[in-house]
PAKELUM-968407 format. One record per residue (C-alpha): residue number from 1; residue in one letter; chain; x, y, z. Coordinates in steps of 0.2 Angstrom, whole numbers. Example, Ala and Ser with C-alpha at 12.3 -4.5 7.8 and 13.67 -1.06 7.14 Angstrom:
rec k: 1; r: a; c: A; px: 62; py: -22; pz: 39 $
rec k: 2; r: s; c: A; px: 68; py: -5; pz: 36 $
This chain:
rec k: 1; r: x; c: A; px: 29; py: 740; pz: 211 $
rec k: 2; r: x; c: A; px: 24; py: 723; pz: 216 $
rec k: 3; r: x; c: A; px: 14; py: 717; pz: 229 $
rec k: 4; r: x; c: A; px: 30; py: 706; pz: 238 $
rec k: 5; r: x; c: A; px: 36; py: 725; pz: 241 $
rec k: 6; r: x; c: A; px: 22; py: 731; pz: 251 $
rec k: 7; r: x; c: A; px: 12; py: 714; pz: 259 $
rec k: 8; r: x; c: A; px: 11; py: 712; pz: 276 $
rec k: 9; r: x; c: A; px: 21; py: 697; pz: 278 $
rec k: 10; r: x; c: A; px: 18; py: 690; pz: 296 $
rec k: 11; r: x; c: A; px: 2; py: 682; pz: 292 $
rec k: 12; r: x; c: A; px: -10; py: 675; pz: 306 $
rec k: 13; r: x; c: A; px: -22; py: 664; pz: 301 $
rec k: 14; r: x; c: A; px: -36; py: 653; pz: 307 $
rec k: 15; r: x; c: A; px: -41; py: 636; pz: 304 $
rec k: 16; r: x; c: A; px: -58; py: 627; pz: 300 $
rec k: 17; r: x; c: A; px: -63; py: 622; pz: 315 $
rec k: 18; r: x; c: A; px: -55; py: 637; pz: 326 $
rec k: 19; r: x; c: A; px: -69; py: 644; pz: 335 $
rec k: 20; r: x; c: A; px: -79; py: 659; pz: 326 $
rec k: 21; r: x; c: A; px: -77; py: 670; pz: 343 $
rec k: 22; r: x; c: A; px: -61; py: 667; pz: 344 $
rec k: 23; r: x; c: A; px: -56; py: 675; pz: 326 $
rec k: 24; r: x; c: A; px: -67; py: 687; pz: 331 $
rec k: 25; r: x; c: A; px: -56; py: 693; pz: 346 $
rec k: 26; r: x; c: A; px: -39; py: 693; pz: 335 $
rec k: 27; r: x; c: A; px: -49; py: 703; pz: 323 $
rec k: 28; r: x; c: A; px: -54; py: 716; pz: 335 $
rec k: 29; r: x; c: A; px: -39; py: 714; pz: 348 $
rec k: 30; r: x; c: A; px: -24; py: 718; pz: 333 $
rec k: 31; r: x; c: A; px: -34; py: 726; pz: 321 $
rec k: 32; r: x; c: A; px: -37; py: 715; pz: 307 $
rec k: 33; r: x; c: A; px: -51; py: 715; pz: 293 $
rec k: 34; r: x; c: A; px: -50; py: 699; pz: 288 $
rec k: 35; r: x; c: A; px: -41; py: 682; pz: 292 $
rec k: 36; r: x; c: A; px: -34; py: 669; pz: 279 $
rec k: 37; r: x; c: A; px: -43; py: 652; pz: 283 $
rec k: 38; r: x; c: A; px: -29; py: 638; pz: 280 $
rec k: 39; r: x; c: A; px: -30; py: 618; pz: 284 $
rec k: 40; r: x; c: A; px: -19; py: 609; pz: 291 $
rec k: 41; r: x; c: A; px: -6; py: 608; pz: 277 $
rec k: 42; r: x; c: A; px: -6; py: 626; pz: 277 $
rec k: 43; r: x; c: A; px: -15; py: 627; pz: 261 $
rec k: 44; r: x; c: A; px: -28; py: 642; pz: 259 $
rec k: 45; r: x; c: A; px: -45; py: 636; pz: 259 $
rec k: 46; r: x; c: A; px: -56; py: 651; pz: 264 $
rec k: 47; r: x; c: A; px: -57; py: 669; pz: 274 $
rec k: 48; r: x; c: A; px: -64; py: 676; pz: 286 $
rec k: 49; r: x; c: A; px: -71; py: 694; pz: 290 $
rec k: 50; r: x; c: A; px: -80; py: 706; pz: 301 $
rec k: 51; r: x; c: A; px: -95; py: 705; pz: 293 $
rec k: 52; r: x; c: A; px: -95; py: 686; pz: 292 $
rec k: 53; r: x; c: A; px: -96; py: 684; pz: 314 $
rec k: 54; r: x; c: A; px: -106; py: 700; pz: 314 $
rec k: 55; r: x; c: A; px: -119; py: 691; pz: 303 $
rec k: 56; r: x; c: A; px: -132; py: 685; pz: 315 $
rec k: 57; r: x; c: A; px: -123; py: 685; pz: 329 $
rec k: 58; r: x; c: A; px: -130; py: 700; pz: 339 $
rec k: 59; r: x; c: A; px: -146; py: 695; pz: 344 $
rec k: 60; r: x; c: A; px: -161; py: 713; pz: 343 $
rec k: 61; r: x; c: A; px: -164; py: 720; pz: 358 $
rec k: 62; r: x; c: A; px: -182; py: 716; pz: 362 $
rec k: 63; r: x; c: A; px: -186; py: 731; pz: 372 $
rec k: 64; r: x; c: A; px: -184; py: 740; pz: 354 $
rec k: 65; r: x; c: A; px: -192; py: 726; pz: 344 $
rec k: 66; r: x; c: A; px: -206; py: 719; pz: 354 $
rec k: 67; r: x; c: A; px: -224; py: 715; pz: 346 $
rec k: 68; r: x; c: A; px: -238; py: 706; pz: 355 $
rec k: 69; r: x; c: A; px: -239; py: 696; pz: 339 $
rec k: 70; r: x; c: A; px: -222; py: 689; pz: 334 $
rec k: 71; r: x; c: A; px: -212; py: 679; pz: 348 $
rec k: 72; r: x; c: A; px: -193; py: 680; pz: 345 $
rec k: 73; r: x; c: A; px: -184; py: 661; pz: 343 $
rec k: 74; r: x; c: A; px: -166; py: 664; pz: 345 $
rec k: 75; r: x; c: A; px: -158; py: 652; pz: 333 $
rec k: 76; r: x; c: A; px: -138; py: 648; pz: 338 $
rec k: 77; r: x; c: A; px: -127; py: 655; pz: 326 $
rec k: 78; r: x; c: A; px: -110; py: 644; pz: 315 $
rec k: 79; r: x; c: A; px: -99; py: 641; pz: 331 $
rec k: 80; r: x; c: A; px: -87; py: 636; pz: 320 $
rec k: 81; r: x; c: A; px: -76; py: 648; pz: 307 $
rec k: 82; r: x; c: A; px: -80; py: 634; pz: 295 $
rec k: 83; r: x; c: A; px: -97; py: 639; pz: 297 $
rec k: 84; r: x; c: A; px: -96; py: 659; pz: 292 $
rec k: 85; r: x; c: A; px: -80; py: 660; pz: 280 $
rec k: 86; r: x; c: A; px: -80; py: 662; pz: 262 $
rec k: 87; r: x; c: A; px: -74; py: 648; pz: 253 $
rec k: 88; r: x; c: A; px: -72; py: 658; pz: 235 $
rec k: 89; r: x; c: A; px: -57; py: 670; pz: 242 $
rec k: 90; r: x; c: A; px: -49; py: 683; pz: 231 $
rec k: 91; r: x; c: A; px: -32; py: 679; pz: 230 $
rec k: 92; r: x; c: A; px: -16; py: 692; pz: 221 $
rec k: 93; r: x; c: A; px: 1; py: 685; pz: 216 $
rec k: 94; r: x; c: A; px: 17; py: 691; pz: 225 $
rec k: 95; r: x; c: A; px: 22; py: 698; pz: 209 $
rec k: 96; r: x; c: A; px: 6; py: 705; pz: 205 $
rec k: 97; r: x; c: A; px: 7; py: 725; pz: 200 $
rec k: 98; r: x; c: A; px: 1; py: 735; pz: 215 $
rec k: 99; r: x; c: A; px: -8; py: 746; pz: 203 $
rec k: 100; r: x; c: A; px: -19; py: 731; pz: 198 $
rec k: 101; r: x; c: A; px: -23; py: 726; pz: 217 $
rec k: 102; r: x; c: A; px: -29; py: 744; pz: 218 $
rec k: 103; r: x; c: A; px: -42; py: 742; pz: 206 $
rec k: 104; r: x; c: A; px: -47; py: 726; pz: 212 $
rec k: 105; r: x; c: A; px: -48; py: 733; pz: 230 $
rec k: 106; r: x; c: A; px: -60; py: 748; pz: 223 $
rec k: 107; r: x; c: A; px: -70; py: 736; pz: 211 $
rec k: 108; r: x; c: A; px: -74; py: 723; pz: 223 $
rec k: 109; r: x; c: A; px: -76; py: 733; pz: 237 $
rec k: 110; r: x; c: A; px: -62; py: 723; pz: 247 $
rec k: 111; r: x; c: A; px: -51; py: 726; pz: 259 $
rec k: 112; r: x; c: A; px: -39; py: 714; pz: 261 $
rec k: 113; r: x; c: A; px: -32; py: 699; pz: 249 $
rec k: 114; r: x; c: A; px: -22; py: 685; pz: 253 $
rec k: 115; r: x; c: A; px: -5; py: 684; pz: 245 $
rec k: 116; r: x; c: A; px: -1; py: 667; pz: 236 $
rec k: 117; r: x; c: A; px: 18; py: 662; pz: 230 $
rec k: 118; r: x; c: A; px: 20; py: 644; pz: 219 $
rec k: 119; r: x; c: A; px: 1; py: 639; pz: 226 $
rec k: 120; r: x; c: A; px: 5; py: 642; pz: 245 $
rec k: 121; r: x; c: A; px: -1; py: 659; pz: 257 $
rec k: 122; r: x; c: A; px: 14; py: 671; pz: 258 $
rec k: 123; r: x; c: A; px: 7; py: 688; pz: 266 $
rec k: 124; r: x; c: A; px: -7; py: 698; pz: 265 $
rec k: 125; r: x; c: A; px: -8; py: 716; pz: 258 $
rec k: 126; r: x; c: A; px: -22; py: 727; pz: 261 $
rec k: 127; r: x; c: A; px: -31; py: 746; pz: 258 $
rec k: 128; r: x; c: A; px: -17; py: 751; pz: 272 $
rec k: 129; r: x; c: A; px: -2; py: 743; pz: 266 $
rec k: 130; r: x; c: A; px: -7; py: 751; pz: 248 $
rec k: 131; r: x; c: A; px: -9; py: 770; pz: 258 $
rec k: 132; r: x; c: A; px: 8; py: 766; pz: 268 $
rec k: 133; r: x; c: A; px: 17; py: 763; pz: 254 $
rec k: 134; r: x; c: A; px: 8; py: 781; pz: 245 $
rec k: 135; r: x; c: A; px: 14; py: 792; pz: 262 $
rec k: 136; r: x; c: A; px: 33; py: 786; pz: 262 $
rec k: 137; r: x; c: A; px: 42; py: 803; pz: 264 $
rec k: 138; r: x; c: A; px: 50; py: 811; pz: 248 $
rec k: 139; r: x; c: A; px: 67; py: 809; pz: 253 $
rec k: 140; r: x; c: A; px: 65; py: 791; pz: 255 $
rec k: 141; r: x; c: A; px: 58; py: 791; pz: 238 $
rec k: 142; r: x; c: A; px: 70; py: 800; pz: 231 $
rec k: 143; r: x; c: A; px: 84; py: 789; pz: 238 $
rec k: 144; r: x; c: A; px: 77; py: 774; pz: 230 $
rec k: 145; r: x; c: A; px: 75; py: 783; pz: 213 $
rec k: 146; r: x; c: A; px: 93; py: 789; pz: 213 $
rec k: 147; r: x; c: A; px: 101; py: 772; pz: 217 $
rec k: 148; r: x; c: A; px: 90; py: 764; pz: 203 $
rec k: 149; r: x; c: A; px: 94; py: 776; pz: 189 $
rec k: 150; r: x; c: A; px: 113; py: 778; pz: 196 $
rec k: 151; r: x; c: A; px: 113; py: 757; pz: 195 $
rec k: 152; r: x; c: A; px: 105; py: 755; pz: 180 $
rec k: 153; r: x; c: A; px: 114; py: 767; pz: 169 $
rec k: 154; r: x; c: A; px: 131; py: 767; pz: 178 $
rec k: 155; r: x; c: A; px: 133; py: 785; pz: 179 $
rec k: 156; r: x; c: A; px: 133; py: 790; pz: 199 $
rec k: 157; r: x; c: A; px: 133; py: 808; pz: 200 $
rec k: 158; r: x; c: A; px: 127; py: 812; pz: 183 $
rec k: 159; r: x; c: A; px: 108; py: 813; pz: 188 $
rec k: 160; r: x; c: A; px: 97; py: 827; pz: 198 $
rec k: 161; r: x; c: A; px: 83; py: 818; pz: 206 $
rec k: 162; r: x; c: A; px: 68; py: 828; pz: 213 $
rec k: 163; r: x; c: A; px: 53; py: 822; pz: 223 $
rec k: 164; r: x; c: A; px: 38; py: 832; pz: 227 $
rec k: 165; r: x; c: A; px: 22; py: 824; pz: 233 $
rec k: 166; r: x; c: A; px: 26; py: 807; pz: 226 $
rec k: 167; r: x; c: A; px: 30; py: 815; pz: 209 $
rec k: 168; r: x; c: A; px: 48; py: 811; pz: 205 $
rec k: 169; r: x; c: A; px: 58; py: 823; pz: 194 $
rec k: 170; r: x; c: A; px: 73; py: 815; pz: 184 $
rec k: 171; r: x; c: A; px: 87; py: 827; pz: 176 $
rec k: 172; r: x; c: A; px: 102; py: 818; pz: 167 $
rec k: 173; r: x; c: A; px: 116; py: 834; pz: 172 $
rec k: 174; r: x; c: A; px: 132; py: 828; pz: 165 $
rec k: 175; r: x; c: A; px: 137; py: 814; pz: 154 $
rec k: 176; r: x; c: A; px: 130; py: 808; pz: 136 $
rec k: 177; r: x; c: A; px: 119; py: 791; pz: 137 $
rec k: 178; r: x; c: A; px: 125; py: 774; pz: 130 $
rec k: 179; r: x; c: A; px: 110; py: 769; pz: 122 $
rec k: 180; r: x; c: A; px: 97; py: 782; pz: 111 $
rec k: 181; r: x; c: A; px: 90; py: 796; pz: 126 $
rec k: 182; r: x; c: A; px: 74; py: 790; pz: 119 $
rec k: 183; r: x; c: A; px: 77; py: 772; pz: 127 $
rec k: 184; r: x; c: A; px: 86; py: 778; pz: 142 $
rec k: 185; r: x; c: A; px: 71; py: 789; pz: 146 $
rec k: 186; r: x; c: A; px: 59; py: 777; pz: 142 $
rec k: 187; r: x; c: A; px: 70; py: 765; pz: 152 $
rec k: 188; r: x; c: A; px: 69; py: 779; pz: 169 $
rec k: 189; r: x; c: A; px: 49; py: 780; pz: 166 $
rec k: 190; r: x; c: A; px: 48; py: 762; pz: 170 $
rec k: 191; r: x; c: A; px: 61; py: 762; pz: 184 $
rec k: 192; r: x; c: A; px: 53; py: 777; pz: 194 $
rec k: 193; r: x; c: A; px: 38; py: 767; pz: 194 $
rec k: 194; r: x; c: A; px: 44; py: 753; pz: 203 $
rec k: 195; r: x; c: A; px: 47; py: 762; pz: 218 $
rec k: 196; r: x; c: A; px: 37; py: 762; pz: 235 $
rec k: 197; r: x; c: A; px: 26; py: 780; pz: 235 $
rec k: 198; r: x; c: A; px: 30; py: 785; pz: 217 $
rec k: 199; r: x; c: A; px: 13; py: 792; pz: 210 $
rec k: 200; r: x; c: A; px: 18; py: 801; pz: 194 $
rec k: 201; r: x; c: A; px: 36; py: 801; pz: 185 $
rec k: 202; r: x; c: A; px: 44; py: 816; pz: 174 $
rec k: 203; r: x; c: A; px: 61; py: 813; pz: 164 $
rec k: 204; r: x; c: A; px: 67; py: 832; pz: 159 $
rec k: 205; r: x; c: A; px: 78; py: 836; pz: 144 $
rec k: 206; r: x; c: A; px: 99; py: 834; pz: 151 $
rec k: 207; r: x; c: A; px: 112; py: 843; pz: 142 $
rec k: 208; r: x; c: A; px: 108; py: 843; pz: 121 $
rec k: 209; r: x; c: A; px: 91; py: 835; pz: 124 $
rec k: 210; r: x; c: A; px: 77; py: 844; pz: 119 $
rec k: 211; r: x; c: A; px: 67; py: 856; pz: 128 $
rec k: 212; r: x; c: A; px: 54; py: 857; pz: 122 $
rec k: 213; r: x; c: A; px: 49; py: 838; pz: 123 $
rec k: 214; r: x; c: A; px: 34; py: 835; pz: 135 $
rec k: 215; r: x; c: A; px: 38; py: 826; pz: 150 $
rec k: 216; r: x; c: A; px: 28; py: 809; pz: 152 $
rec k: 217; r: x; c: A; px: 14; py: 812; pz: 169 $
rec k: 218; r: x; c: A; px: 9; py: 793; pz: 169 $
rec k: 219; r: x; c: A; px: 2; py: 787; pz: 187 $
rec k: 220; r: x; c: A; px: 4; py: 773; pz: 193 $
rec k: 221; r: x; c: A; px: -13; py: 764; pz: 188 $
rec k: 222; r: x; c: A; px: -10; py: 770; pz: 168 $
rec k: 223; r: x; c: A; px: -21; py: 789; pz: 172 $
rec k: 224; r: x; c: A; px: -14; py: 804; pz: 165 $
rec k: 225; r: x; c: A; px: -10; py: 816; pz: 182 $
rec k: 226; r: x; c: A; px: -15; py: 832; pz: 180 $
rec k: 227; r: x; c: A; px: 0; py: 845; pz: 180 $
């Protein structure tokens, strides 16, 4: 699964010089973690988060702080999202595997990345488009996975497909394969895969195959699932 399938791709953005409260209110307003800082050729030049206009910006409370011995001196904070955006932004391709966002997301403690296509800002994908895309209902998931192995082997109605929890099931029931059944299965692994909310794919034995072959319980960050 690529990140094109799961980015949010409506993307509002700030400039340089757009005020620091201002990107403040659309981040709390709709919801947002982080805004994409772009100039005015619409290239990405920064972002901008919650914690970057939090920073500083509410002042202590001197009823709870007060000492006879230290005078507080309010200095103004950056009006200006030039003056609290980070420059060095963390950036996915569009075609970037999902699974690899993931482990950037838990690595770097991010939220939120900015989605470049050919050098230019394309969408956005985040912890929530990644989760979203993990609760699609089974029987979406399932349709998606029938219509890919039906199109790719050309055999409608010579497939069982079963999804429980994300964990797709495939069952040739009829019909004998055009290539080995060792490269049709291997070629069904990686097709299951590519579908939104997939988590784990299994390819059992179809009429002659072998039954007692293992069925493969790869996730979709490369970690065994447990059965």
């Amino acid at each position: 699964m690529q990140v094109r399938d799961v980015m949010t791709r409506e993307v509002v953005t700030v400039g340089p010089d757009t005020s620091a409260k201002y990107a403040a209110e659309i981040m709390a307003g709709r919801g947002f973690a982080a805004l994409p800082v772009v100039d005015d050729e619409g290239l990405l030049v920064g972002i901008v988060a919650e914690a970057d206009v939090l920073h500083d910006r509410l002042p202590r409370d001197p009823r709870l702080h007060l000492r006879r011995d230290e005078e507080e001196r309010d200095a103004p904070p950056p009006l200006l999202v030039r003056g609290v955006m980070t420059a060095r932004v963390h950036t996915v391709e569009a075609g970037a595997d999902v699974a690899d966002v993931a482990r950037l997301f838990v690595d770097e403690r991010l939220r939120s990345v900015p989605v470049l296509e050919h050098g230019r800002l394309t969408g956005i994908v985040s912890r929530r488009d990644l989760l979203a895309a993990l609760v699609r209902p089974d029987t979406d998931i399932r349709h998606d996975v029938l219509r890919l192995v039906e199109g790719y082997t050309g055999a409608p109605g010579c497939w069982e497909v079963q999804v429980t929890e994300g964990i797709a099931t495939i069952r040739r029931t009829r019909g004998e394969p055009d290539v080995a059944r060792a490269v049709e299965e291997r070629a069904l692994h990686a097709l299951g895969r590519t579908v939104a909310g997939v988590v784990a794919v299994q390819v059992l034995p179809g009429p002659g195959g072998d039954a007692e072959e293992q069925p493969d319980r790869t996730g979709p960050l490369g970690m065994e699932t447990s059965a």
